[in-house]
C-alpha positions, 0 to 999 in steps of 0.5 A: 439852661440855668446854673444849678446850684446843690447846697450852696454849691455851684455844679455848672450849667444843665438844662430845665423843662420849664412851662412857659403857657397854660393851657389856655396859652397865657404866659405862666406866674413868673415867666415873661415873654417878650418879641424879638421884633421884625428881623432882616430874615428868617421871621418864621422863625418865632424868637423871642425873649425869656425872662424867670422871675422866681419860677419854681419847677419840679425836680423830675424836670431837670434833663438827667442824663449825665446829672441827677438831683436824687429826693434827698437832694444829693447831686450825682453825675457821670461827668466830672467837672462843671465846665466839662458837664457844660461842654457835653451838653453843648455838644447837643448842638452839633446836629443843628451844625450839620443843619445849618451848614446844609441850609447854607450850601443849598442857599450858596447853590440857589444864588450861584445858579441865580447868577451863572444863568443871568450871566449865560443869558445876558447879552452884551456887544461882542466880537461882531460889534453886535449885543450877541455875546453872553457876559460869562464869556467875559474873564470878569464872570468868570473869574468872580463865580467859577471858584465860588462853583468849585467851592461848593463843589468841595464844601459840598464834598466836606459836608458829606464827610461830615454827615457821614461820621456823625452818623457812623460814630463807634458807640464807645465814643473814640471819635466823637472828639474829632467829630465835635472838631468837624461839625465845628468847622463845616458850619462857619465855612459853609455860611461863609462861603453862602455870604460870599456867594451872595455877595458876588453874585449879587454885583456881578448880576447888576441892577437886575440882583438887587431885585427882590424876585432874584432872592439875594436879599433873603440868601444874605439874610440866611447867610447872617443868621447861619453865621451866628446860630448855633454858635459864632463862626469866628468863636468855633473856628477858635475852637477849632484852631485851639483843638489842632494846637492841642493835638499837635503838642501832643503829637509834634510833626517829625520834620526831616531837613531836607537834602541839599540840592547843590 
């Protein structure tokens, strides 16, 4: 993604194919690569630092489908303004949303599971005086991990939802606002919800949850990584506050001042 500038002017930011190696994997004239380092999760994946100094690229390699530069050099789009072109080529982030939200929901699932069956199995002193009570019989279990069950239940339900009308957009466009909306909450509540699960599931495991057999370490890191790709949750929920407010400017509530009761 590069700022496209077209005769001295500025058209917003679009998207580039640029080559980074040959083909005997050595980095390209101009173009530096540098490692992220070791990071507290998800190290396959292989990020890195780009850096361009002066790279050159052919004009066939900018991504065109709503902006072109022709031969002559005149920049053309089907989208008006620099900030709107930036916003539709965002939303080419909505899938990896809905990826980032099911990979949350699966990790929310694993610890949840983790936990409640620690929990079923774990034997402490009862009504018989005797170690033969499972901890979950306890209102402190259950008060901690039941609503976290029935969170994922409903996240789980939303995901769904969401999926659904990803996938069934009308062709003319008319929800794909709403469906920007949706993807942009699920994420956040979704990695939000695994940190929390974790986190709980985690204390209420005891020392046996800070063993890394259990897997808590690597769902929290998930869960820290799921927070901030594809965009920062408290950023996309501002969003989304910020689409909710807008509608209802447009479309204020009718309210009726209810009957007195006396």
């Amino acid at each position: 993604m590069a700022q496209l500038f077209v005769a001295g002017k500025n058209e917003g930011i679009h998207a580039i194919v640029v080559r980074m190696r040959d083909n005997d994997m050595k980095t390209m004239p101009g173009v530096t690569i540098e490692d992220m380092g070791y990071k507290m999760g998800l190290n396959g994946v292989d990020n890195a630092k780009l850096s361009f100094d002066n790279v050159r690229v052919p004009r066939e390699n900018l991504l065109n489908k709503y902006s072109d530069v022709d031969e002559e050099g005149v920049f053309t789009s089907s989208i008006g303004k620099g900030r709107a072109r930036f916003l539709t080529v965002a939303d080419q982030l909505l899938s990896g949303r809905i990826c980032i939200a099911s990979m949350s929901l699966g990790g929310a699932k694993a610890a949840l599971s983790v936990a409640v069956r620690y929990a079923a199995t774990r034997l402490t002193v009862g009504p018989t005086g005797k170690s033969d009570t499972p901890i979950l019989v306890y209102q402190l279990q259950q008060r901690a991990l039941m609503p976290l069950m029935a969170r994922i239940v409903a996240t789980n339900i939303g995901l769904d939802y969401v999926k659904d009308r990803w996938v069934d957009q009308k062709e003319d466009g008319s929800e794909h606002q709403e469906v920007v909306t949706m993807c942009c909450a699920i994420k956040p509540l979704a990695s939000w919800l695994l940190e929390e699960t974790v986190s709980v599931g985690r204390e209420r495991c005891g020392g046996q949850g800070y063993l890394s057999c259990n897997r808590f370490g690597v769902f929290l890191g998930l869960a820290h990584a799921a927070m901030t790709a594809e965009g920062d949750n408290s950023v996309l929920m501002q969003k989304v506050a910020k689409e909710h407010l807008g509608f209802l400017a447009k479309n204020p509530p009718k309210l009726t001042k209810p009957s007195s009761t006396s």
